[in-house]
C-alpha positions as CSV (number, residue, x, y, z in Angstrom):
1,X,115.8,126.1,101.7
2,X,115.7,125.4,105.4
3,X,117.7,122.9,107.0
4,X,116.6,121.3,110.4
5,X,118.7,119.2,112.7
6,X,119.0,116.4,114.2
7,X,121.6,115.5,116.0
8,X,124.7,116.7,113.9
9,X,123.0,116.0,110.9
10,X,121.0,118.6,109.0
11,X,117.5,117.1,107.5
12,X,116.8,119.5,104.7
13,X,113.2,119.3,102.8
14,X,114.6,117.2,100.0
15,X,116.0,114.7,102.6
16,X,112.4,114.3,104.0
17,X,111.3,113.2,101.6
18,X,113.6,110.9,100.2
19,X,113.1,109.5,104.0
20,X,109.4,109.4,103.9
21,X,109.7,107.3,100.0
22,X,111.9,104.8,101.4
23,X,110.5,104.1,104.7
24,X,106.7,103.3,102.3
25,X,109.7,101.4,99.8
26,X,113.1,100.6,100.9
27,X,113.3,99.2,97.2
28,X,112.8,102.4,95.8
29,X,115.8,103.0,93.3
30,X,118.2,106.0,93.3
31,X,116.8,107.3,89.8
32,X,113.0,106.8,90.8
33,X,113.6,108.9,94.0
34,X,115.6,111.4,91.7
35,X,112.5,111.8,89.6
36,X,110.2,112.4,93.0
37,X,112.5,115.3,94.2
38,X,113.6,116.7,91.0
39,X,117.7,115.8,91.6
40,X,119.9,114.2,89.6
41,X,120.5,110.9,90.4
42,X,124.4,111.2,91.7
43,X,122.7,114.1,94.3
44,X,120.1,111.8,95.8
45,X,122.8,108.7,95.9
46,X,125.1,111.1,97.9
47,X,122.1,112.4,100.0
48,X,121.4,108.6,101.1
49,X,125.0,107.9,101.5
50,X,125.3,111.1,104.1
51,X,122.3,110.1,105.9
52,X,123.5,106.5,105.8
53,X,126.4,107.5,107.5
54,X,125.3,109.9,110.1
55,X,122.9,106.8,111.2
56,X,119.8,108.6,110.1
57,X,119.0,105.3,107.5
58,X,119.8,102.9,109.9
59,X,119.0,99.7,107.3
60,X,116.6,99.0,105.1
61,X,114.3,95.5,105.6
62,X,111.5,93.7,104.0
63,X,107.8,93.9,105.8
64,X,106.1,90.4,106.3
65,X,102.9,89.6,107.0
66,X,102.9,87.0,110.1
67,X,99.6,85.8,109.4
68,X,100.7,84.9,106.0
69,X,103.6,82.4,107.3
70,X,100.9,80.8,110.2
71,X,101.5,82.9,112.6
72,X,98.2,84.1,113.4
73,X,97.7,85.4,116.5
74,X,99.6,88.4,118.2
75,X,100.2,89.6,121.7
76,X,101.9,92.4,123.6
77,X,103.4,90.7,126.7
78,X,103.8,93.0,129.9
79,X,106.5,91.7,131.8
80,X,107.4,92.4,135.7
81,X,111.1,90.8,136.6
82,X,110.7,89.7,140.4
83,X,113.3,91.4,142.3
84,X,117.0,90.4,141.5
85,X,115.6,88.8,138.3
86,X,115.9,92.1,136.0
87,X,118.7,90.4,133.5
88,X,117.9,87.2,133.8
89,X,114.0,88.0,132.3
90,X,116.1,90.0,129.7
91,X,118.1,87.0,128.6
92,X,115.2,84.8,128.3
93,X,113.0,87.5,126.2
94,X,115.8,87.5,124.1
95,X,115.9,84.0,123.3
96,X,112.1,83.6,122.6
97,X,112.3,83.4,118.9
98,X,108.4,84.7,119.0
99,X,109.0,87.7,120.3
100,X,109.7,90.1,117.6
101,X,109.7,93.0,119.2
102,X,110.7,94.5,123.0
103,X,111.3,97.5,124.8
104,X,112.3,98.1,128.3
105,X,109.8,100.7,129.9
106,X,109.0,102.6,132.7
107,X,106.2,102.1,135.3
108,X,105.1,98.9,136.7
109,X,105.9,97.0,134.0
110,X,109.5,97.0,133.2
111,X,109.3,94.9,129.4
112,X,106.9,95.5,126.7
113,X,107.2,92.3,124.7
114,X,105.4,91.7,120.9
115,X,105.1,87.9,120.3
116,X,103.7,86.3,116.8
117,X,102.3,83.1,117.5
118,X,100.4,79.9,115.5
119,X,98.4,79.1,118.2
120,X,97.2,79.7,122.1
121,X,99.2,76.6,122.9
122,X,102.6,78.4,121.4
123,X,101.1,81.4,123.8
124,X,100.5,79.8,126.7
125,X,104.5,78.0,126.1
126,X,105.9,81.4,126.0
127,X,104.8,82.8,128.9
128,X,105.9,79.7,130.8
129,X,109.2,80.6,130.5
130,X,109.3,83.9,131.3
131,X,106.6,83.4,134.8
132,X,108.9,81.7,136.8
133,X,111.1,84.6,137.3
134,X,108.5,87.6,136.3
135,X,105.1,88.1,136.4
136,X,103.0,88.8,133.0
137,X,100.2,90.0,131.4
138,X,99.1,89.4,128.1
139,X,96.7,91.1,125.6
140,X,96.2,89.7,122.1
141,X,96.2,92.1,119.5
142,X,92.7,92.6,117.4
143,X,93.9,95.2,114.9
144,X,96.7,97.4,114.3
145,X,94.8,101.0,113.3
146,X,98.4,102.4,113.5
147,X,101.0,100.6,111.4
148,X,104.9,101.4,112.2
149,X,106.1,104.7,110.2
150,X,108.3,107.1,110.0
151,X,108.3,109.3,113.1
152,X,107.2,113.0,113.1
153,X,110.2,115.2,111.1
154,X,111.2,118.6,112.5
155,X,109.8,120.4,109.7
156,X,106.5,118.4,109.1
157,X,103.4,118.4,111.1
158,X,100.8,115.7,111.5
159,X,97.4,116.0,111.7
């Protein structure tokens, strides 16, 4: 059987896939994913518990649907600190309970925010407190065609 690495872990195929059924089921149990790979259940426990450990699994959470608890209406939020205002715009993205998601990127933009909102109201409050020491652009979200997954493995293609 091959082994692939990453990092200083090796990702065999068996590991794969115990990765790909958890990240479509976090709740999967031990002996269900023992019967998808054809291991005993102590094997695939103590495959999990490696890959817990060498940060591969980082967690395991339950998916919500926003729209589902009111929340409508998403946006991504491009965010431009003026200068000397870099840390300051970081702080206040951080305490924006709406936004659920944020990176810090390269280009023009320096934040790539994801807010979940009720209304154009909550939107419009947001972005008032970020504007006063960045600049913004926002684009509500229409659909999601591409839903978060697992990245790309070594030893798996996508097509």
């Amino acid at each position: 059987m091959k082994t692939l690495r990453y990092k200083n872990y090796g990702l065999d195929e068996i590991d794969e896939t115990i990765l790909t059924i958890l990240v479509e089921n976090g709740r999967t149990t031990t002996a269900e994913l023992a019967r998808k790979v054809n291991l005993s259940s102590p094997s695939v426990a103590e495959r999990v518990r490696r890959m817990e450990d060498a940060g591969v699994i980082t967690g395991y959470s339950a998916s919500i649907s926003p729209e589902a608890i009111g929340l409508p209406i998403a946006v991504w939020l491009r965010v431009r600190p003026v200068p000397g205002e870099m840390q300051r715009v970081a702080e206040i993205l951080k305490g924006i309970p709406e936004i659920t998601q944020c990176d810090r990127v390269t280009g023009e933009d320096c934040f790539l925010a994801r807010a979940h909102l009720a209304s154009i109201a909550d939107m419009e409050r947001v972005i008032d407190q970020i504007v006063p020491y960045a600049m913004t652009n926002t684009s509500i979200i229409q659909s999601s065609p591409v839903e978060k997954r697992l990245p790309p493995l070594p030893g798996t293609s996508r097509q």
